[in-house]
N, C-alpha and C positions, 0 to 999 in steps of 0.2 A: 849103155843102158838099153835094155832091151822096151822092144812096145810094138802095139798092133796099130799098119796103117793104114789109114785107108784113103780113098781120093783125095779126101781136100782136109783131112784133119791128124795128128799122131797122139794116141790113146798111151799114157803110161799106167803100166800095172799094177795098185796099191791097194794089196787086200781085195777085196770084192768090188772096189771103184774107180775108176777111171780119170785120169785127170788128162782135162786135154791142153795140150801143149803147143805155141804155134812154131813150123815147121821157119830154119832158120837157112833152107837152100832157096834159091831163087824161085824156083816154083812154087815155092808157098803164097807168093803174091799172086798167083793166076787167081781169076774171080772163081767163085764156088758155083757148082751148078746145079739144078735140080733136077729131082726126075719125076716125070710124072708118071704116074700108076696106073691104071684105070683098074676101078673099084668092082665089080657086080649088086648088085642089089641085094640087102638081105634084111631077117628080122633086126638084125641091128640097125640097120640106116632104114629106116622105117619112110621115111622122103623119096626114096630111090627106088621106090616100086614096080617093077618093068623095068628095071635099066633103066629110069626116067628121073627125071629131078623137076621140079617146079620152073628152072632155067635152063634145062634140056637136057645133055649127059651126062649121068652123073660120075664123076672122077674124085676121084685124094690126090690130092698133092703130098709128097715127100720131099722135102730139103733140109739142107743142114744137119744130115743123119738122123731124123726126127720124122714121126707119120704125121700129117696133116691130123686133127682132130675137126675137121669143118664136118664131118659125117654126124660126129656126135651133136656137136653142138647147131647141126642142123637136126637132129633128131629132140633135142634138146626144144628147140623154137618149136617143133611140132607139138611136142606136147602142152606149153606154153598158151598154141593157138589151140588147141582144141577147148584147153583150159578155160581160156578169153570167152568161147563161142560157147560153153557150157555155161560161163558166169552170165554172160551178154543175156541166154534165156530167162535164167531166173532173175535177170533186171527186169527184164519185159514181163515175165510173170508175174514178178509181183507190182509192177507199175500198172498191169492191167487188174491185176486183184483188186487194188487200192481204188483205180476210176469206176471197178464196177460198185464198191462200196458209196464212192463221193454218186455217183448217178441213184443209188437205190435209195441214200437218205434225203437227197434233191427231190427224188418222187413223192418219201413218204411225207416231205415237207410241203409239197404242194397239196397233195391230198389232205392234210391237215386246213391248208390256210382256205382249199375251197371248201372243205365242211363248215368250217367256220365263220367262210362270208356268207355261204348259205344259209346258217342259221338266224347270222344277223338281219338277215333280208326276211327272214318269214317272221322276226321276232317282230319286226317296225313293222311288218303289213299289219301282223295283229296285232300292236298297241294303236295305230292309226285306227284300225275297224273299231276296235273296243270304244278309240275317244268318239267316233263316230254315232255309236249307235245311239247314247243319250238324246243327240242331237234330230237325228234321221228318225227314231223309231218311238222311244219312250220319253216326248216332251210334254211332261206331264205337268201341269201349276193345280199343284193340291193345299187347299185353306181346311186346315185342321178344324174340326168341330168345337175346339174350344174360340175359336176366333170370332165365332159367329152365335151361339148356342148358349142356352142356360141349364142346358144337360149336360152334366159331366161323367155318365155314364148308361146306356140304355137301360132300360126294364126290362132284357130281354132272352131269348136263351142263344147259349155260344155257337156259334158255326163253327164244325168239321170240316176245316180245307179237305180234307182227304172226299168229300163227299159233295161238295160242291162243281158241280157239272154244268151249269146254267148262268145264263147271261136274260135278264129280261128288262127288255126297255119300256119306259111309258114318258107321258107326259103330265104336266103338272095341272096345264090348263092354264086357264087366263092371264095374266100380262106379262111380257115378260121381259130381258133386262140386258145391257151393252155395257154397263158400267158396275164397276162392285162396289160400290156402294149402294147403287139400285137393287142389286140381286142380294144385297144381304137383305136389306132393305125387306125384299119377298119373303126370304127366307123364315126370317123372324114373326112374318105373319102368317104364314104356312104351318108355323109352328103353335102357334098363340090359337088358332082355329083348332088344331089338331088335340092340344093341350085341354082346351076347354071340352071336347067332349070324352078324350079319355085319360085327364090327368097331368097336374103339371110335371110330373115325375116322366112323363111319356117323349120319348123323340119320335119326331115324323115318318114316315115308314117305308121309306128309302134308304138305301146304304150309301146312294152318292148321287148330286145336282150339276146336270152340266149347265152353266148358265153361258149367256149371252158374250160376254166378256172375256169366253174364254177359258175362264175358271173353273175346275173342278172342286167341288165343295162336299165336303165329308159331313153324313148326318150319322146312320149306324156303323159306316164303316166296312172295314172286312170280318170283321169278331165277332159282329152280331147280327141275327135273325132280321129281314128286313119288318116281319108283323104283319103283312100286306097280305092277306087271306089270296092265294093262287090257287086258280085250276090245272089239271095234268100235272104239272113240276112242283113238289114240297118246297116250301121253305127253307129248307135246312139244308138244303141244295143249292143253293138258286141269290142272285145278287142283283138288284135290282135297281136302277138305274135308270135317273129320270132327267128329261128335258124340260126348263124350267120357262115357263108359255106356252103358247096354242101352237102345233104345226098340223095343224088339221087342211090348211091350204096352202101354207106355205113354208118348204122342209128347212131344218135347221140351216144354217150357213157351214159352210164347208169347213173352218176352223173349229167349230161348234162337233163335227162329227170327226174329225181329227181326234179332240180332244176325249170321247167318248173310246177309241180306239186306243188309243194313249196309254186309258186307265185299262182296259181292259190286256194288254199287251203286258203291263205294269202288277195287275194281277196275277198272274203267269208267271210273271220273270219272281216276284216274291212266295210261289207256290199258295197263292190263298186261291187261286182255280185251277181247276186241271185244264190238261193240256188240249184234250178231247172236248173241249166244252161244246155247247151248240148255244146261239141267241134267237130270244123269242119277244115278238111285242106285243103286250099289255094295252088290249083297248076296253076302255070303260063305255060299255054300249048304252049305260044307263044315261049320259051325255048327250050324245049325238050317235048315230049307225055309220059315223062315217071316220068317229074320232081318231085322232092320229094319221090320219090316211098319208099325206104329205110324209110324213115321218115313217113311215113305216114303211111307205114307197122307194125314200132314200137307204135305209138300212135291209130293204129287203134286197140288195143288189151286193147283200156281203157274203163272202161263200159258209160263213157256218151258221147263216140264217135258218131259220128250221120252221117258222110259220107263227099263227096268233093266239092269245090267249087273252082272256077273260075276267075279268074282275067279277068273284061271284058272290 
């Protein structure tokens, strides 16, 4: 039987393949040996660049009549890691994608929560200021004209808030009153004098009485014409407002001028005066030359004081 030998194996001929055979002379037990190669570097071993390897020269092995394949299968793990180091960026790309999304909606959720403590905080200042101001500015104690009054409606003609520009104060004159019962008391006689010379159908010719007690007491009101013949300022302008006693020497009490401010502030806030108004006081010189003096001393010390007027 014919065959090709070679060092350490004997190939027999079969068709196109080889079958190997183990040699049956004593040499056949000698160990196998291998040879080493040394490889160059090339586009195939892509690792071996410069003659170099990652573990320093690069070589093949050859044994057992077979080429090493460590070249490939190192080329092989190269591409593998290039692989890994491509995938590793777009972890990192997208893990960074993903924190700058979780940081941008953290922003827009903060910016959200401080607009919103912001608003709660200017909302409380201003329901605080609002419950305040009743308190601090318009404490007003107003006795409706029916409470007191046998008029249920003046004689007289409407006032035009829109034309109402004037504040005028006077007094009533003689005695006057701490307690409401006392000031109604006035009141009713105030009325009864006034009635007899021009009608019981007539109310007194003031639109409002600040008395002693504190009280704001409603006779014409805001709707009606106070009737009180004035010099310089119409009627139909103008609200008239009196203090109920003498302060010719001695000025109203500080609650008492309060209460005057009150209503007038009160007027305003319900648009039955404008806002540009000016206040004037009404002295009856037919009295005394000196009437009102005390009172008119006290309220001349108000910035939209504008100076005196006349009963003519």
């Amino acid at each position: 039987m014919e065959g090709i030998y070679d060092s350490d194996r004997l190939l027999m001929s079969c068709g196109s393949l080889y079958t190997a055979l183990s040699r049956t002379y004593p040499e056949a037990q000698a160990p196998a040996k291998s040879t080493v190669i040394p490889v160059e570097a090339s586009e195939q071993t892509p690792l071996f660049k410069g003659s170099k390897s990652y573990g320093g020269t690069a070589t093949a092995a050859i044994g057992d009549g077979y080429a090493s394949k460590s070249g490939a299968d190192s080329s092989y793990g190269s591409e593998n890691d290039n692989s890994s180091i491509k995938g590793g960026k777009g972890i990192v790309n997208v893990a960074m994608r993903k924190h700058g999304k979780e940081c941008c909606a953290y922003a827009q959720m903060m910016t959200f929560v401080l607009i919103l403590a912001g608003g709660c905080v200017i909302a409380t200042y201003l329901l605080i200021a609002e419950s305040r101001l009743p308190t601090l500015r318009f404490s007003l104690d107003l006795v409706h004209r029916h409470m007191w009054s046998n008029v249920s409606a003046p004689l007289a003609a409407i006032l035009n808030h829109s034309n109402v520009l004037n504040i005028v104060i006077m007094q009533t004159g003689g005695t006057d009153c701490d307690k409401y019962e006392k000031c109604l008391q006035i009141l009713r006689e105030l009325q009864k004098q006034y009635q007899e010379k021009h009608g019981t159908a007539q109310e007194i010719p003031f639109n409002f009485l600040i008395g002693g007690d504190r009280q704001t007491y409603e006779a014409r009101g805001w709707n009606y014409e106070s009737g009180l013949p004035l010099a310089v300022v119409p009627q139909n302008a103008s609200l008239v407002i009196a203090f109920i006693g003498n302060y010719t020497i001695s000025a109203p009490n500080t609650m008492q001028l309060r209460s005057a401010l009150s209503l007038i502030a009160e007027s305003v806030r319900q648009k039955k005066l404008q806002r540009k108004y000016k206040i004037f006081g009404l002295r009856n010189s037919s009295d005394a030359y000196n009437d009102g003096k005390a009172l008119f001393g006290a309220i001349g010390e108000w910035k939209q004081f504008d100076g005196l007027l006349a009963v003519i």
